[in-house]
N, C-alpha and C positions, 0 to 999 in steps of 0.2 A: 439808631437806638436798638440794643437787644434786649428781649422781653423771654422771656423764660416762664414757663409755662409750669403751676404749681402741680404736685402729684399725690396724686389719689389712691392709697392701697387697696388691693381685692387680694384678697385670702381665700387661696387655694390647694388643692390636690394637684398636683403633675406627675401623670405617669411616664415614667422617664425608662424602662428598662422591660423586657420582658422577651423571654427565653424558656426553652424547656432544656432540660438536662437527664439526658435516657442515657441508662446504666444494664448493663444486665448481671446479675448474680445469680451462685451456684451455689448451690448447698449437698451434703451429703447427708445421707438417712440410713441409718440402720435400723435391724429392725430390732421391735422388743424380742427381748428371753420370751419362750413361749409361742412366737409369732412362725408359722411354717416358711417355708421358704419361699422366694419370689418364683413363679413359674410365666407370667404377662403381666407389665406395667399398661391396666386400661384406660389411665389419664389422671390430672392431677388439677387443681384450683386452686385458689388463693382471696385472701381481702387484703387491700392495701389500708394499713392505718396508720398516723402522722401523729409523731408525740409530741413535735416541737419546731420552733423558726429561732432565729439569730438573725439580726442587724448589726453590721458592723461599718464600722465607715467606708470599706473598701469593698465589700461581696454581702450577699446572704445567705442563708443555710437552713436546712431543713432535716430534721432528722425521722425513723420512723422503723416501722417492720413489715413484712410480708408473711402475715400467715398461711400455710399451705396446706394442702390436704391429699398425699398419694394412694391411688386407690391399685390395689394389683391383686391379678388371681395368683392363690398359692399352686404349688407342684404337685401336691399332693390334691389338688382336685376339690378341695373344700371349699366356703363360702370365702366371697373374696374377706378381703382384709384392708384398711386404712390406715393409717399411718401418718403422724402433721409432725410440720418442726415450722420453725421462725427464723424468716431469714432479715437480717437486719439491714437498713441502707440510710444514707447519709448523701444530701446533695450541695454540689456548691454552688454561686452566681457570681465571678468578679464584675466592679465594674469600672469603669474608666478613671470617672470623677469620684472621688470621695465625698461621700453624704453619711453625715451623722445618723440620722435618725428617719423613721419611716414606717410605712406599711407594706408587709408581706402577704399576698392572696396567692393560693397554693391549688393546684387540680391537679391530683395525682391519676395517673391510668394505668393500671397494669396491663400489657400491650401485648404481651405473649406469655405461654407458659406449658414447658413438656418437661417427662420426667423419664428416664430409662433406668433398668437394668443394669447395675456393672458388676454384680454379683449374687449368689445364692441368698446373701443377707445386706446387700445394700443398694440402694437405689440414689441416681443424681438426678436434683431438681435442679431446673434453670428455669428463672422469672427474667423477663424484660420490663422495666419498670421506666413511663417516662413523667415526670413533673416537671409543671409548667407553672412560672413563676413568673409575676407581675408586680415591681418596687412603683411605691407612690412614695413621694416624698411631701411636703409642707413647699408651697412658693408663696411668696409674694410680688406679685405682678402689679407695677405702678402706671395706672390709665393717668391721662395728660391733663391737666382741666384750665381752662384758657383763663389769664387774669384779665381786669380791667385793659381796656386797649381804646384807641382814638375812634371818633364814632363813623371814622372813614374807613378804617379796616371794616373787609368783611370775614366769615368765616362759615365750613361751610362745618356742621356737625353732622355723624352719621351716628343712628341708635343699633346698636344688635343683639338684639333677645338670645341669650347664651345660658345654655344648662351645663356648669360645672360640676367638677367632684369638691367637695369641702370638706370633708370627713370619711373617715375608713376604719375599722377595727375591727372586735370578734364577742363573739359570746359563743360560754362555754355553754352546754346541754349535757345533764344526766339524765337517763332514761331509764324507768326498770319498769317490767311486767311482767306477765305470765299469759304464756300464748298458749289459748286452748287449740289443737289438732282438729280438725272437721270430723264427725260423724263417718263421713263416706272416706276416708283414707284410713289404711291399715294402723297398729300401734307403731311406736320408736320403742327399735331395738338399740340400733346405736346410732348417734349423728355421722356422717361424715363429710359433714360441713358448711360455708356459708357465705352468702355475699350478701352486701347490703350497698343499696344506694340511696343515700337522703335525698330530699328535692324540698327547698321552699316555693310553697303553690302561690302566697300572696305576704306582701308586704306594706306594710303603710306607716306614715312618721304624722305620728298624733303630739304635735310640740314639737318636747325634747325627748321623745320616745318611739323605738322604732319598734313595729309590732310587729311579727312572723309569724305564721302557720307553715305546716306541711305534714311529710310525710317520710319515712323510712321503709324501703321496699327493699323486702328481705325474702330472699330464695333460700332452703332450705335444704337439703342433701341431706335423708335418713335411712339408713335399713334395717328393714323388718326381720324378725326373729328366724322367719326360713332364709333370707340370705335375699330376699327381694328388694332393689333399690327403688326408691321413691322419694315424690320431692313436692314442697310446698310451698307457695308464695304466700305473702300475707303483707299489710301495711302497719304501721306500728304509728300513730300520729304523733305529733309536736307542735306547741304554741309558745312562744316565750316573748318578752319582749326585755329591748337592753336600753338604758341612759343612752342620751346623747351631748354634746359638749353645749348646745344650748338651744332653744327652741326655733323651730320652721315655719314656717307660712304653710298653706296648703300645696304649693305647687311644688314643695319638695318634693321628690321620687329618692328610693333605695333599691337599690339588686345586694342578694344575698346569693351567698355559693355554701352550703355544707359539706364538710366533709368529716368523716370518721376519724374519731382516737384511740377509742376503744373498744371493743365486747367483745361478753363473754353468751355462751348460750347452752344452758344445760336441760339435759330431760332427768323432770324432777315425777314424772308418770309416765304411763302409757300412753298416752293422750295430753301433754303438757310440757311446755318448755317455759325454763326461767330465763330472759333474755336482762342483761343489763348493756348499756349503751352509751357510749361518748361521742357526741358529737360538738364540733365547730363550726358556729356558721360565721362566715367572714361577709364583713359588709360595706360598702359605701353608700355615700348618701352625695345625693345631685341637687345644686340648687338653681333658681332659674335668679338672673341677674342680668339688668337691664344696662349695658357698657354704649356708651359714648365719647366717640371718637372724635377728635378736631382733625379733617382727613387736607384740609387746602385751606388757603387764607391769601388775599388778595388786598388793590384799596384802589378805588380811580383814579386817587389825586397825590399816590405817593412809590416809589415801589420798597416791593417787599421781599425779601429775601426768606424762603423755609428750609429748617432743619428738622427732619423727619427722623422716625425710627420703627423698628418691627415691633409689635408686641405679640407673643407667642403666648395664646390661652391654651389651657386643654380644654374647647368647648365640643362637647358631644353634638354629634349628629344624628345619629340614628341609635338603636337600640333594638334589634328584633333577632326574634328566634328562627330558624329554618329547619326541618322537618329534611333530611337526607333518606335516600332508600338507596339498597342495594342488593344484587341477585346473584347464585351463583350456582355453579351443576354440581351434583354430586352423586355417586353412582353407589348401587345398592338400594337394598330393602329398608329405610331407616324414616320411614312414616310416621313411628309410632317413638319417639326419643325417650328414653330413662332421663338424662339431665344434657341440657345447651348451657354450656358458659359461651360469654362473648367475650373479646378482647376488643378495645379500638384505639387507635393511636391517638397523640392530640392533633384538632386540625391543623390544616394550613391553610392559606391565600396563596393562589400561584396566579399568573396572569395566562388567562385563556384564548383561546384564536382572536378575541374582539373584546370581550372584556375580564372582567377579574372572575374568578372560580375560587370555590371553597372546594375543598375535598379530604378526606377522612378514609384512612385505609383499617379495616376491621378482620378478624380471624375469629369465626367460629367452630369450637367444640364440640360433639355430639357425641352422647355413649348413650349405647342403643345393644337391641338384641338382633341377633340375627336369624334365620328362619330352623336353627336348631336351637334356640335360646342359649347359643353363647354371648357371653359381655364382646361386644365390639365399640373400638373408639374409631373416629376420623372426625376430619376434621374440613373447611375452608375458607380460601382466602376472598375477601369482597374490598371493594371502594366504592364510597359512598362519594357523590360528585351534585354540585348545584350552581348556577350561573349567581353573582353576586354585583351587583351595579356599584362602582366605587371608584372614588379617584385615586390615580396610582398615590399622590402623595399623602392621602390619606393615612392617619395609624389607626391600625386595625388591632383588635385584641378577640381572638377567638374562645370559646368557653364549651367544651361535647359535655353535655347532661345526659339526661335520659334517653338509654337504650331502646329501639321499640321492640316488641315481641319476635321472636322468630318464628314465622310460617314455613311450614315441607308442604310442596306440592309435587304429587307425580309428574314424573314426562316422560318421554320417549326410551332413555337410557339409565333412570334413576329417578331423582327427585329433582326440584327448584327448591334453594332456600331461598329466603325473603328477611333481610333484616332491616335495621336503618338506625338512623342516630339523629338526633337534638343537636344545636351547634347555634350557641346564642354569641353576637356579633356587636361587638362595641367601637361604633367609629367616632374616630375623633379629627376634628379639623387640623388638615395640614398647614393652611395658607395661616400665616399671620394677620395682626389686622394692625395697619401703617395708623401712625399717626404724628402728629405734628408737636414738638417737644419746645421748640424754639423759633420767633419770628426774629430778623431785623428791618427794624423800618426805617426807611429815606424821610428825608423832608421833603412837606409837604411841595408842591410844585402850583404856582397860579395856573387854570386851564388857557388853553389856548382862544382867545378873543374871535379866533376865524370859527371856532369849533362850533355845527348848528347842537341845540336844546334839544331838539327830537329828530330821531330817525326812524325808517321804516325799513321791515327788514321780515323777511318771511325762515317762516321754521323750519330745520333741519331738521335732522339725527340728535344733533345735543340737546340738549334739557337748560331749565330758565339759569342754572348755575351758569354754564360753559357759556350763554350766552349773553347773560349778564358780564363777566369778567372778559370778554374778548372785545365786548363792546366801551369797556368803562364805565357800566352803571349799574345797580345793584342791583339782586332780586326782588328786592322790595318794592321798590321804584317803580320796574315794568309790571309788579302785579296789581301795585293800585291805578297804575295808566289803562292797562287794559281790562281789570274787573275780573282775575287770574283767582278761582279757591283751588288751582290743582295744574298738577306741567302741561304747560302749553302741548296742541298737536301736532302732529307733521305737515307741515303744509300752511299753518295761520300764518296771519298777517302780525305783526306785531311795532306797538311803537314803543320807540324805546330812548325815555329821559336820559338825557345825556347832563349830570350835574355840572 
């Protein structure tokens, strides 16, 4: 007789794809009428902002700009001079399978960035830009659920406490303010420029509503009316909160990632900047879900034949941030820095002498004075490295946040820099979890008349299951014989009903 086992839908997220796509572009700049001629290009900056995503059944797409910011001394010896243009980029992702529809989560990294010289009046920028893109799709994954069966079958169920993805999407953020300048830093003569990086500090799903706070950490690049550069950090806060498709228990969890669409930032005083700001925060939400599996099925008085099969969940494992540092030499007088940009690539997972390693390769920029007060740049390169406990079939999805500060310390030949990077790590289980889709059962068999009622029979390694079914009697059976609230130990004696 074949029995066929009914099926139970769970509705979920499957991340199926995820990739970065590093491009690099070149722009050309001239300079404005009026603007003296180029005499030293002292370095250049950028913010990466993202205007848009496409889903298509076959790839996705992302579109966006790079604002830049060139800074260079004129020939003629006067206060240096700025200079921005926009450079536009475009990324693609094919993918194997065609899927309709989905979620797009986007981390873009500008990863490098120099500008030279190719003429009296024009300068070429190159940006290296790499975005890393992770497709979710909608699945439905159908768990087994056993029907009525003869009350000589036995079966064994396994429970597995599993935090999924169920939902993904984005809320938009407009921000405007007006940032007053500290007291103790000089006035703004002119900007020349800007980075910003959002960071959501906490997160929480009250129902059908997902609540966010954070913050917008924005560096400043301005110079003063003698020709002095200076520069200012500041946080700019954010609270919003977005619908969700339907309401959660408490044990939901979300991770949010923000990233930049827009701004603009103007000095509307001596002491005041008008900042407006677009941001997206992209989000998923986790939920926990209690999955029961029919993994084996037996019977003592019939045989049984199983047809199994894989079920592939996307159930997370872990979820944790890691704190990267990295050091590097650099030679000269440059203690005292005018402006540090950082670059960092997106991470990787490489497999290390013994186990799995994360690592993050970063470039930083430093324009600094030198001990005649000339503008000097340089620059170096760092990798940021941390041991990572994981299984190789694990998928892993890597996320670099937050930059940490750069420290200069003296030594011997120059300085030590000191940087490091955030690198938040989403494991998700490789191994499927088998279950049993299909019994056929024999007829039933009279026992054999020699066979004795009770045996005796001391404990292995297996558990009361393996030893119930090898013996022909059921778990139940030897736990009311022997008085069992829990698996037998190694070594007891055990008697065991033989029906």
């Amino acid at each position: 007789m074949d029995v066929k086992f009914a099926k139970k839908p769970l509705h979920c997220l499957q991340p199926f794809y995820g990739q970065s796509n590093r491009q690099e572009q070149t722009q050309e700049i001239r300079l404005p009428d009026g603007y003296p001629d180029v005499g030293k290009v002292l370095g250049c900056w950028g913010q990466v902002f993202v205007r848009g995503k496409e889903w298509r059944s076959s790839f996705i797409s992302a579109n966006g700009g790079i604002a830049v910011w060139a800074l260079y001394a004129p020939e003629d010896g006067s206060v240096p001079r700025v200079v921005d243009v926009w450079i536009p980029f475009q990324c693609r992702w094919d993918f194997d399978d065609g899927v309709e529809d989905g979620t797009i989560i986007l981390k873009p990294m500008l990863v490098n960035m120099d500008c030279r010289g190719i003429s009296a009046r024009k300068m070429m920028v190159r940006a290296e830009l790499d975005v890393f893109a992770q497709a979710m799709k909608k699945n439905k994954a159908e768990l087994s659920a056993a029907p009525e069966l003869p009350e000589d079958v036995q079966l064994r169920t396994v429970s597995y406490p599993v935090e999924i993805p169920v939902e993904a999407g984005e809320k938009q953020l407009q921000l405007e303010e007006n940032l007053v300048l500290p007291s103790n830093l000089p006035p703004v003569h002119k900007l020349l420029g800007f980075r910003c990086v959002p960071n959501v500090a906490e997160q929480k799903i009250l129902g059908n509503r997902l609540v966010f706070r954070g913050q917008s950490n924005i560096h400043i690049q301005y110079m003063t009316e003698d020709g002095k550069i200076c520069t200012w950090d500041t946080e700019v806060p954010f609270s919003q909160y977005t619908e969700l498709d339907r309401d959660y228990s408490s044990g939901a969890t979300a991770w949010a990632l923000p990233i930049v669409t827009a701004m603009e930032l103007d000095a509307v005083g001596e002491n005041q900047l008008h900042l407006q700001m677009g941001i997206a925060v992209q989000y998923t939400v986790f939920d926990r879900e209690m999955v029961e599996a029919v993994i084996d099925a037996y019977s003592p008085s019939r045989e049984v034949s199983i047809q199994k099969e894989a079920l592939q969940l996307p159930m997370l494992l872990d979820k944790t941030v890691l704190e990267l540092s990295a050091n590097a030499g650099m030679e000269g007088d440059i203690l005292k820095p005018l402006n540090v940009t950082q670059y960092w690539e997106q991470p990787r997972l490489q497999l290390g002498q013994q186990d799995m390693e994360i690592s993050v390769d970063g470039q930083c920029d430093i324009l600094y004075e030198d001990g005649q007060g000339q503008l000097q740049g340089d620059h170096a390169r760092v990798t940021a490295q941390e041991l990572f406990p994981c299984a190789k079939d694990n998928l892993v999805y890597l996320w670099a946040s937050q930059p940490s500060p750069v420290e200069l310390y003296p030594s011997s030949d120059g300085v030590t820099l000191s940087s490091g990077i955030s690198v938040e790590a989403h494991v998700y289980s490789g191994q499927p979890i088998t279950q049993i889709v299909e019994l056929n059962l024999g007829e039933c068999v009279e026992p054999d008349p020699e066979r004795p009622s009770m045996i005796l029979r001391r404990v292995g390694e297996e558990g009361l299951w393996e030893i119930a079914k090898g013996c022909g009697s059921t778990p139940e059976a030897i736990r009311q014989a022997n008085h069992l609230s829990q698996e037998p130990e190694e070594g007891q004696l055990l008697l065991i009903p033989i029906p």
